[in-house]
N, C-alpha and C positions, 0 to 999 in steps of 0.2 A: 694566103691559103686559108680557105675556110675551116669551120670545125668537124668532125668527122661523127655524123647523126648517126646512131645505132637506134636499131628497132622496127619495126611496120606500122605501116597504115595500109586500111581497105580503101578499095581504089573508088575514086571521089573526094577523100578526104585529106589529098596531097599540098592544099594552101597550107595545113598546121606544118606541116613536114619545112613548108617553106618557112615559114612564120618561126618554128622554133628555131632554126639555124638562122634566122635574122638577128635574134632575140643576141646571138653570143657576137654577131659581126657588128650588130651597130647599137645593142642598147647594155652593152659591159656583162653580159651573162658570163658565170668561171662555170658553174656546173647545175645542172636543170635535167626535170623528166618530164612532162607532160603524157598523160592517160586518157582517152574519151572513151565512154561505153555508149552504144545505141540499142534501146532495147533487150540490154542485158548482156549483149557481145561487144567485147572489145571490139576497137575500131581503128582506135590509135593507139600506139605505146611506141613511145620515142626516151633517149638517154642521150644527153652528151657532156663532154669535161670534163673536167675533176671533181673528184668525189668531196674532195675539201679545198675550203674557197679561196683559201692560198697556194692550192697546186700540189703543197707537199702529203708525202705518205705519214709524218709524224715522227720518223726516227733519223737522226745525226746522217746526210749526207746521202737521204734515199729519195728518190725518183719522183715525180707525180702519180698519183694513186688513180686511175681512171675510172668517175662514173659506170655502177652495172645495174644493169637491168634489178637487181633486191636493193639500190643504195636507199637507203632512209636519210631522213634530215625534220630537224625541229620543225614544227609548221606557225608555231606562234600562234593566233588567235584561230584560226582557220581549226583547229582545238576543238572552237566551241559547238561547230557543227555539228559534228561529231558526238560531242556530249550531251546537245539537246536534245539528242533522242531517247537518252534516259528517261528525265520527265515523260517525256510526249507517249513513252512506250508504255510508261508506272499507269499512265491514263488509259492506254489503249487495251491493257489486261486492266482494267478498274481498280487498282491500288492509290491511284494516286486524284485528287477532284483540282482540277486547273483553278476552280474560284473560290475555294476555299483560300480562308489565313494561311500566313504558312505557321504561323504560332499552333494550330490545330494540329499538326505534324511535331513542330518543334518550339516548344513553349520557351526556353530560354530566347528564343529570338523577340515573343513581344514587348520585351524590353524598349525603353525610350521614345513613345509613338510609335511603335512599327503594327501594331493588332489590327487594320485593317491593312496591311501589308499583303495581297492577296499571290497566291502561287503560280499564276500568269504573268505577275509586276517581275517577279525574279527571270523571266525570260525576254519580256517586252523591252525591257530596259526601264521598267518606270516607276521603279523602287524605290528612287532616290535616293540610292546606297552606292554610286559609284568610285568611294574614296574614302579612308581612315583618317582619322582627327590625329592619328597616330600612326605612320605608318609601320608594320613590321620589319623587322632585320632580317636579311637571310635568310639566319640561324631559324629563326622561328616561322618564316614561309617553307621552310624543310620540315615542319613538325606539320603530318598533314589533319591535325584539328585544330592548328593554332588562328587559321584563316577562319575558318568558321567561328570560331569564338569570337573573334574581333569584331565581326559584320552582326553576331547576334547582338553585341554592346554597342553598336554603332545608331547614332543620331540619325534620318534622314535628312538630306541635306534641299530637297522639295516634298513638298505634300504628297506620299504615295499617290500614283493612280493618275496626275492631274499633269505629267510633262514625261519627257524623255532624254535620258541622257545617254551614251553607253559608257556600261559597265566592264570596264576594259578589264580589269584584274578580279575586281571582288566580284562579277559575276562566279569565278571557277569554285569560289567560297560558298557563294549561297547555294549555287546549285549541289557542290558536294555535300551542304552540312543537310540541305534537305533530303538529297535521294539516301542519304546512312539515316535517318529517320523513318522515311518509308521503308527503307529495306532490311532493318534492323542492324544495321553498322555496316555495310558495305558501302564500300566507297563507289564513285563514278567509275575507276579506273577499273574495280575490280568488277564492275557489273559488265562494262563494256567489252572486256577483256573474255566473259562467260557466256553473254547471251548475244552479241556483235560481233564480235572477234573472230570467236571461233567458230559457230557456225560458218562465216563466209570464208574464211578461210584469210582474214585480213592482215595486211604487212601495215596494223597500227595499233600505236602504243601508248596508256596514260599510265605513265610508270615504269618507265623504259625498263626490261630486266636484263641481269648482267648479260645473260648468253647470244642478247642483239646488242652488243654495243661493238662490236665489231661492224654493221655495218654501215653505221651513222657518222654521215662525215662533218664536218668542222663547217659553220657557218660564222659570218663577220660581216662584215658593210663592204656594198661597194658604189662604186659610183655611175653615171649614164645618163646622158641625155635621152630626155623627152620627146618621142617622136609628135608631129604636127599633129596628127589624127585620135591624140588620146584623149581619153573623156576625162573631164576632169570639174569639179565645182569651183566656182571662183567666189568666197563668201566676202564678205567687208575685212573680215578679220581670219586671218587666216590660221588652221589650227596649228599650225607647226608659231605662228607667233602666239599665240594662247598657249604653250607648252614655254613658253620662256619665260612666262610671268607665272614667279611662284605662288600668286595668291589665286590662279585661277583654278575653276573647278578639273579645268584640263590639264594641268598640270600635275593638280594633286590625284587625281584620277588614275595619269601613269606612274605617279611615283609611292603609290599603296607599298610599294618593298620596297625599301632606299636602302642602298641602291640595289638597282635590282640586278639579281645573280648571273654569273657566266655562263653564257646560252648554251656552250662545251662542255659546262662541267658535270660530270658523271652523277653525280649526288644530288644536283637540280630536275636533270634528266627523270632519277629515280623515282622521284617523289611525284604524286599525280596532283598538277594543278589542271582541271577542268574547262577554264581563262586563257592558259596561254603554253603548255609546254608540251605538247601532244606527238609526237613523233611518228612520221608516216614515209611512203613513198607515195609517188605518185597514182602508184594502181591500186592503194590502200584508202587514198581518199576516193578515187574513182569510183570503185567497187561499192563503197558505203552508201554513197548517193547514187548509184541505181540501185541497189538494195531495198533505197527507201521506196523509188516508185516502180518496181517493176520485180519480175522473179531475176535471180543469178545465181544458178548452176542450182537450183528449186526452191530457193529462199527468199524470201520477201519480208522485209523489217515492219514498213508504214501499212497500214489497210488504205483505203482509198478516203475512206474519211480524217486521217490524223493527215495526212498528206495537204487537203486544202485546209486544216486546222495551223498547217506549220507555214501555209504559204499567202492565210490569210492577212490580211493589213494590221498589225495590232498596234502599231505607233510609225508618224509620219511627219515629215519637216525639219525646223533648226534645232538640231540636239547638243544638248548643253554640255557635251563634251568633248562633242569632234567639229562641232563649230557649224560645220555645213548640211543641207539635210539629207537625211538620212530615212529610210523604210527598214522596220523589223516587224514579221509574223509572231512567231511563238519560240524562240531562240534562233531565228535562222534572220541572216539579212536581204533584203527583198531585192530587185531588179529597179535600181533608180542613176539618177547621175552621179551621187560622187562614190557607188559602186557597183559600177554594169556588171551583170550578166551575161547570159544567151537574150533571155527575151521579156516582157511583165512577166508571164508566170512565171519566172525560177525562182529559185530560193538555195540560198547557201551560206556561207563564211569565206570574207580573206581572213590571211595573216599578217599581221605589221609586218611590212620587211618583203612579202611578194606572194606567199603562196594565195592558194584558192583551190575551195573545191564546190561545187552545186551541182544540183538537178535541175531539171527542165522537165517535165514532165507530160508538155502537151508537144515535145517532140521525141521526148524517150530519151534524152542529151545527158548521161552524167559525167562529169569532167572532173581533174584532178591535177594539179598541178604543183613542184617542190623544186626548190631553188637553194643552193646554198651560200646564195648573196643576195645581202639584207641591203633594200635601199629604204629610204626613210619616211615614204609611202606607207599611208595607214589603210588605207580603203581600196585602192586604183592606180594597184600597180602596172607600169607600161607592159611590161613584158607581159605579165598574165593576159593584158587585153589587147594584146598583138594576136596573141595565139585564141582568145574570145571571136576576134572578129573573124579571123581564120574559119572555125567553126560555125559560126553564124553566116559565112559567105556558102559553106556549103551547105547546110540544114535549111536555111531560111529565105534562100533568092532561087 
């Protein structure tokens, strides 16, 4: 017996309908939402399973908690999307210059080589800052200036400007310690939360507060076979074996907070990393990515200029940290093989573990998708691009 899909789709767009209930029958889905906007209208909004990835509701000898149409869940990197609009926005009202140092913003950072460090390198990935000589404890990735402080006293680990790696964790440092400098101390979380947020009316959060943690369910690993059809990069060296050799850049790269905190726990949740701890549903990442390219419900984040500014090419090929190559614009990740899209134009963010959200914008495509089962997929996860191809079958043929 299959699983039981809650929600609509507009009609033409019933392959996702099919694609998501495949996702829980054959690729190990416990609970998932998928959101598509076209144009600025919903299209799709689909729920099914359990809210928490073990089934249970949390208390001594109580039921399965069922997926609803508000469940939120961590989103992991998919985060950074999200947050790159900070920057890209600080430019679009003229507060912030993409080519300037970022030392002209925030002087403690030209410490150690970093003065031509420029404030596009902190998006591109090509800062050569993707990893601490030291990484932080917990304790001190919960203190939210302790990351930034680390990344200003940090070595480059390549010649700013001159390669690319991604910045899995200390990207959410650099970019917070810069926007509380352009913005006089406000953090990401809190900017996003005032001029994002609530304008659109968004079910997404850097800095989870108590009064939503009711409805964020419990995420953990699961497992799943690979369907034959999934895109995937096949490098010499593959990342997942570059993470088991401690002396690689990939390795140290995910382990900047050793070890790092319980994806469940309330007080991680709290704190706004910018990198990796973002909390959404799926119509929360949808919404944001049409926002960028289009009006929803009279609002519109991107002009049409930061838009191909965010989805132009700004680093391309073997990245010295996920091993395979990779395309990044101006904090968004581009439309390549080891992680597809809709189409070349889109631009967006996964999250380790499954989620995904982008725009498309030369078809009006914004998409959003939350799972709360983590597979060990960093860029190209199955399920996301079961329900991609979905989408692409009906927009694009």
């Amino acid at each position: 017996m299959g699983v039981e899909v809650h929600g609509t789709v507009t009609e033409g767009f019933e392959p996702v309908r099919a694609a998501f209930a495949g996702n829980f029958e054959r690729l190990g889905e416990r609970g998932a939402a998928v959101t598509v906007y076209r144009d600025g209208q919903r299209v799709v909004d689909l729920w099914a399973g359990a809210k928490n990835v073990d089934g249970g509701a949390g208390g001594e000898g109580s039921g399965p908690e069922p997926w609803e149409r508000g469940t939120a869940q961590l989103v992991r990197s998919a985060t950074k999307g999200v947050a790159a609009a900070v920057p890209l926005l600080l430019h679009q009202y003229g507060e912030l210059d993409l080519d300037a140092p970022v030392g002209h913003y925030w002087p403690e950072f030209k410490a150690r080589g970093k003065e031509q460090v420029l404030v596009r390198h902190l998006l591109n990935h090509r800062a050569g800052l993707p990893l601490l000589d030291r990484p932080l404890t917990p304790r001190e990735a919960l203190d939210p200036l302790r990351g930034a402080e680390a990344v200003a006293a940090q070595a480059p680990v390549w010649e700013p400007g001159t390669d690319h790696g991604y910045h899995s964790l200390t990207y959410g440092w650099l970019l917070d310690g810069l926007v509380r400098r352009v913005t006089g101390g406000r953090g990401a979380g809190e900017w996003i939360a005032e001029r994002i947020a609530a304008p659109l009316g968004l079910d997404f959060w850097l800095g989870l507060p108590d009064a939503e943690t009711g409805r964020v369910g419990r995420v953990g690993p699961v497992e799943g076979s690979e369907p034959s059809g999934a895109l995937r990069a096949r490098p010499k060296r593959s990342v997942t074996e570059a993470y088991k050799d401690p002396a690689s850049v990939t390795r140290r790269a995910f382990a900047a907070i050793d070890p790092f905190p319980d994806h469940n726990d309330p007080e991680f949740r709290a704190v706004p990393h910018p990198a990796a701890n973002g909390v959404a549903t799926a119509d929360g990442l949808a919404r944001f990515y049409a926002a960028l390219i289009g009006q929803v419900d009279g609002v519109r984040l991107f002009e049409a200029a930061t838009v191909e500014r965010a989805r132009a090419e700004e680093s391309a090929g073997p990245d010295r940290v996920l091993i395979v190559g990779t395309r990044f614009g101006l904090g968004y990740m581009l439309h390549g093989s080891a992680s597809p899209l809709l189409a070349p134009g889109s631009f967006g963010h996964p999250g380790r573990g499954g989620s995904l959200g982008f725009a498309d914008p030369d078809t009006g495509i914004a998409f959003g998708y939350v799972t709360n089962g983590f597979r060990t997929t960093v860029t190209s996860d199955p399920r996301a691009q079961s329900l991609v191809r979905a989408v692409r079958s009906v927009v694009l043929t």
